[in-house]
Structure formats: C-alpha cells, structure tokens
N, C-alpha and C positions, 0 to 999 in steps of 0.2 A: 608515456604509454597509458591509454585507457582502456580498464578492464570492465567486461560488461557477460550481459546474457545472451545466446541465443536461442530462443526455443520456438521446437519445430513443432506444430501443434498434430502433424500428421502421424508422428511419432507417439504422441501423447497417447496412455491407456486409463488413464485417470485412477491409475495405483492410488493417490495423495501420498506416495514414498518420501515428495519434499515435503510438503505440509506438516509431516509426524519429523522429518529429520530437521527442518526451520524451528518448530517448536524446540522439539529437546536440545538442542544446541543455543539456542539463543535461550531457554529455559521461559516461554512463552506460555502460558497458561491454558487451558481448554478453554475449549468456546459453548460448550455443554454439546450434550450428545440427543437435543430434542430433535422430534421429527417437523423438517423446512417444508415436507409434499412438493420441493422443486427437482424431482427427479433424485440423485445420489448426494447431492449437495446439502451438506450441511452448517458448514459456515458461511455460504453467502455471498461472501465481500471480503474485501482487505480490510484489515481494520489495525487499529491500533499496537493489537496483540494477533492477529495472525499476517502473517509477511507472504505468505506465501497462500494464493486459494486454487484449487482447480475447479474450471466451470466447466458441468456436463450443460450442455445444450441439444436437447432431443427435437428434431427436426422431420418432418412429414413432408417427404418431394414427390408432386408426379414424377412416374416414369409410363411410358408407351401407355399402357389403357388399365395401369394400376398405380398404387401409392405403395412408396418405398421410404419406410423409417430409415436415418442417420443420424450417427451423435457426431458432434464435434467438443472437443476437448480441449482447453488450454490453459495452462498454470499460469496464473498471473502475479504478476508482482511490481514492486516501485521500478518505473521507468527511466530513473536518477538520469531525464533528460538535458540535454544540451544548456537551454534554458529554460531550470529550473524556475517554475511562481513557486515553489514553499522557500527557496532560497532566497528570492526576490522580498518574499513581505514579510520574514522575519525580523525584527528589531532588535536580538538580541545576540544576534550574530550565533546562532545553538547551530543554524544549518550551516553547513561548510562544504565545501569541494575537497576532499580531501587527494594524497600521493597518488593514487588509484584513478581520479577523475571521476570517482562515486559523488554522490547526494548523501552527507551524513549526518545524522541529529546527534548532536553531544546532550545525554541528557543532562549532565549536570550545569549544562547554560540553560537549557531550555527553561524560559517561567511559566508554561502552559496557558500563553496570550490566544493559541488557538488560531492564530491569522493564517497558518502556513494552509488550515485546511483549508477554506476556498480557494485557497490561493492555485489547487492542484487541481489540472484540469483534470486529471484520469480519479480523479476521490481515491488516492490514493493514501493520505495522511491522516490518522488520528489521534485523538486521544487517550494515551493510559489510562483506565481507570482503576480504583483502587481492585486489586484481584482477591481479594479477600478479610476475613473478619475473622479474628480469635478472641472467645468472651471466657473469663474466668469466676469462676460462681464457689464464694464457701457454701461447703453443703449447711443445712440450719444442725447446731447443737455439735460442733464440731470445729476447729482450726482451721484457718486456709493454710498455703505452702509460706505465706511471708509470715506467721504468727498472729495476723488478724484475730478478731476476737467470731467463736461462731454468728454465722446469723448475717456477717457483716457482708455484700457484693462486691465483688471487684468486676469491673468490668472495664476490658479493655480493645480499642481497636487498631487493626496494625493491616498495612500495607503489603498483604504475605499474599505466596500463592498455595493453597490449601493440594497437601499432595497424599493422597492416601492417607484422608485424616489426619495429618502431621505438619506441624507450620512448616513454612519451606518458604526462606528467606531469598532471592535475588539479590545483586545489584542493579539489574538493571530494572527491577520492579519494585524494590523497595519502597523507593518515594511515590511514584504516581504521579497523575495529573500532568503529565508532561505527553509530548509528542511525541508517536512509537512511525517505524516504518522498517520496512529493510535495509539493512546496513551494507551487503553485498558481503556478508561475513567479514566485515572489516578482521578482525583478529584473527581469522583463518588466515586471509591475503598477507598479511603481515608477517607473516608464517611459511608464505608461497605454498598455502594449503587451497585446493578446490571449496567455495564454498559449499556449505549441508547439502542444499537441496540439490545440485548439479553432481554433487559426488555421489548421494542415493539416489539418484532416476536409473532407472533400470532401464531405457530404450535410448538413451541420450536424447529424449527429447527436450532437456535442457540442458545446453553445452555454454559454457564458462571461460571465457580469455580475454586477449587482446581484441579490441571490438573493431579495427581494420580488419584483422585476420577470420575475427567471424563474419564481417558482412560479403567478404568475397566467397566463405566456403557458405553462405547461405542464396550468394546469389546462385553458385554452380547446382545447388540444391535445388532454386527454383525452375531451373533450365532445365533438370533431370526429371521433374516431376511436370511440367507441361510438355514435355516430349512424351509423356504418357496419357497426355490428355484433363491431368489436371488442372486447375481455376487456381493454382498459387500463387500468391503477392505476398511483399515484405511489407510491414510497418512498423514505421519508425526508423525506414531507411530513406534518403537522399528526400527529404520532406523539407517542402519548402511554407509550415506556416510558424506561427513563433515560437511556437515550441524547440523547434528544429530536429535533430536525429536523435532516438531514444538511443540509451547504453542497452539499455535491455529489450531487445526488439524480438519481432514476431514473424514467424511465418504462417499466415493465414490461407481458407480454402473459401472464406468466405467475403461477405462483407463485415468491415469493423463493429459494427454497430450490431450482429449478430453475438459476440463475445463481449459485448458489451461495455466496448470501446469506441470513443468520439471518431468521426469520422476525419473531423480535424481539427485540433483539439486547438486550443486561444491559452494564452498567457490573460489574465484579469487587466494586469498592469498595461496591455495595448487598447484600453479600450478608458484610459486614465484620458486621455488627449480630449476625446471626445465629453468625458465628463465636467472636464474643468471650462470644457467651452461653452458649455452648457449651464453650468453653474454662471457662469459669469455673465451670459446675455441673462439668466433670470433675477441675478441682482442688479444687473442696469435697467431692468425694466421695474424692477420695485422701487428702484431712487427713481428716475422719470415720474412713476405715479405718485410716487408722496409727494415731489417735486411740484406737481401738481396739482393735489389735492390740497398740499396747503399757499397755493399762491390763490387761488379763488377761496381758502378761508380769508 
C-alpha cells in the first residue's frame, strides 16, 4: 500500500495550520519573521527546514467590463514521486523508499554531497544548515562555570535551534549539513497516526491515505467541481513524463506554473543519454584533430 497526500487547493484558506504543526512536530526551526512584500507569504519556498509552504498567489482577472481580484492557495510539499531524481543521484543510499512507498532521507546516512538537490525537478530538497550558535564569554575579573581563570573566553559553536533564548537540542538537527525534506511523518505512520499537517488543516484541504483511494475520491471531486463550472485538473495524476504520478498530488483551478509548479516536470537522469553522446562525438573530434595536426607536423 502507498500512503500519500491529497490536497484540494480549493479548500485551502491559507491558515499556515500545517506549516506551524510540520514545524513543531518535526521540531523544525523558524524561518524568521521578516517582511517577503510577496503578499501573506513569508517563507517563500520549501526548503530544508520548512516541509511544509502555503503559497498565496494574488491574481487580477478581467471580468465583463471590470477587473476582479482572486487569490489562489496551496500548501506545498515534497512530491515523494514515482520516480524519484534525489533517489536516483544519491550515492550514499541516505534516500530510500521506505513500508509506506514514501521518499525518505535517513539523516544519519546522508554526507550532505548535495546531488539530490538538482536532482529534484520540483526544488523540492535542501540543505540543513547549522540553526544556530551558543557563544560562552567569562565575564573579565571573575570565573567562568568550568573554573577557568577570569578574563579567559570560551567560545563555543553548536548545531542547536535557539528556542526562547534557550539552547534547544534536536536529533534531527543536531548535526546539520545534511539533506532535510518531508518525511510524510514517517513516525506518526508507524504509529497509524495522521500526519501533522493533514491532522491540523481545518478544511481538509489536505487529506492523508492510501493514494488509490485518494485519486479516485479526488477524481469524484473534480467531476463535482466542473459540474459547477469550475476549470479543475489533477496534478500528478495518470502523468505520462518521467517523473511519473506524484504520492502527494494536487487539485488545481489553474495552470501549474501559476503555483509555481513545472508544467512537466523531467528526471535530470533522462537527459544522461543525450550527454554522453555528445561528450563522445566531442572527443572523437578532438583525437581526429590532434590526429591531424600532428600528421602534417
């Protein structure tokens, strides 16, 4: 059985309910709380340390002989597609397919080689990087806590995530430098628990199962919703490029590339064929010319 995501973006209200329950549950770190000027958004992107983004996209449509603002809304997250590229160009075997038929990074294989990133069409995979810094300073004319002598620095850096001033150790962010994505709550599922972010959405617009079971009640979705006249399509259903069907799919009111998603999205590795045939006519054209050059020395 493979367990996966559905979410209906028509559903979506852009709470971030998963975004705040991804973090605290995977114990993910803030992404800081500066102002993006991209509308409500202010992480961005997937990244290493957020698993979970909701993209507001503010949108200006004629209608009859005025303009009409819309937002569209949808929580993104890893795709833990068919065929994986961070699986594919991993070397160290960290990615894995785990019981579930998830995309899963073991950190503690991972050497932070970094290849899986390009490797993903949707920029879905990054890098942990260190989440913070604790420096220890003896005051001058006074002891530190180990009995150093006054006057003397200690300074030390550590792999921690800074939580209301107070070091605040993970496992899973201890080390750093390693490759972060979403796990699909792997230790929830293990558990037969809902993952975080599917169990806090308040409209079910991210629903959590068996991914047969979700693509048939998302197709009935999309037949209920163009009987109403809506423009709804699935992505990362019955998709024929290499990628092949995402676990975690979409119900869309637009085009992909509005949510800022490929239209169709390529494995790196299909595009290997054509490099090595290319490489290879450019070194038979380099021996031919030396060939050459040094028969008329």
């Amino acid at each position: 059985m493979s367990n996966g995501f559905f979410t209906d973006t028509t559903l979506c209200i852009g709470c971030k309910a998963c975004e705040v329950a991804c973090k605290q549950w995977n114990e993910l770190p803030s992404d800081g709380y500066e102002f993006s000027g991209k509308s409500y958004d202010n992480t961005l992107q997937l990244s290493g340390t957020t698993w979970r983004h909701v993209a507001f996209v503010e949108q200006t449509m004629p209608s009859d002989d005025t303009l009409v603002d819309r937002w569209l809304m949808m929580s993104d997250v890893c795709k833990h597609c068919t065929n994986a590229g961070c699986l594919e160009a991993c070397p160290t075997g960290a990615i894995i397919r785990n019981e579930f038929d998830d995309v899963f990074i073991q950190p503690d294989v991972c050497n932070g080689c970094g290849y899986c990133i390009p490797s993903c069409p949707f920029g879905v995979v990054d890098l942990i990087g260190h989440t913070g810094m604790a420096k220890l300073e003896g005051a001058h004319g006074s002891a530190t806590s180990d009995g150093k002598p006054a006057g003397h620095e200690i300074q030390a850096t550590y792999d921690v995530t800074t939580l209301m001033g107070e070091r605040h150790d993970t496992a899973l962010q201890h080390h750093g430098g390693v490759a972060g994505k979403c796990t699909l709550c792997y230790d929830r599922q293990k558990l037969s628990m809902t993952p975080a972010c599917a169990k806090a959405c308040p409209t079910e617009s991210i629903q959590f199962g068996d991914v047969d079971e979700l693509k048939e009640r998302a197709r009935a979705r999309v037949a209920t919703l163009q009987g109403r006249g809506v423009d709804a399509t699935l992505y990362g259903v019955d998709e024929t490029t290499s990628v092949g069907d995402l676990n975690a799919f979409f119900l869309l009111t637009d085009k992909p590339e509005a949510y800022n998603l490929p239209e169709r999205p390529v494995l790196p590795s299909t595009r290997q064929p054509a490099g090595y045939a290319a490489a290879a006519v450019a070194a038979a054209a380099l021996a031919f010319a030396g060939m050459a050059i040094f028969r008329k020395a």
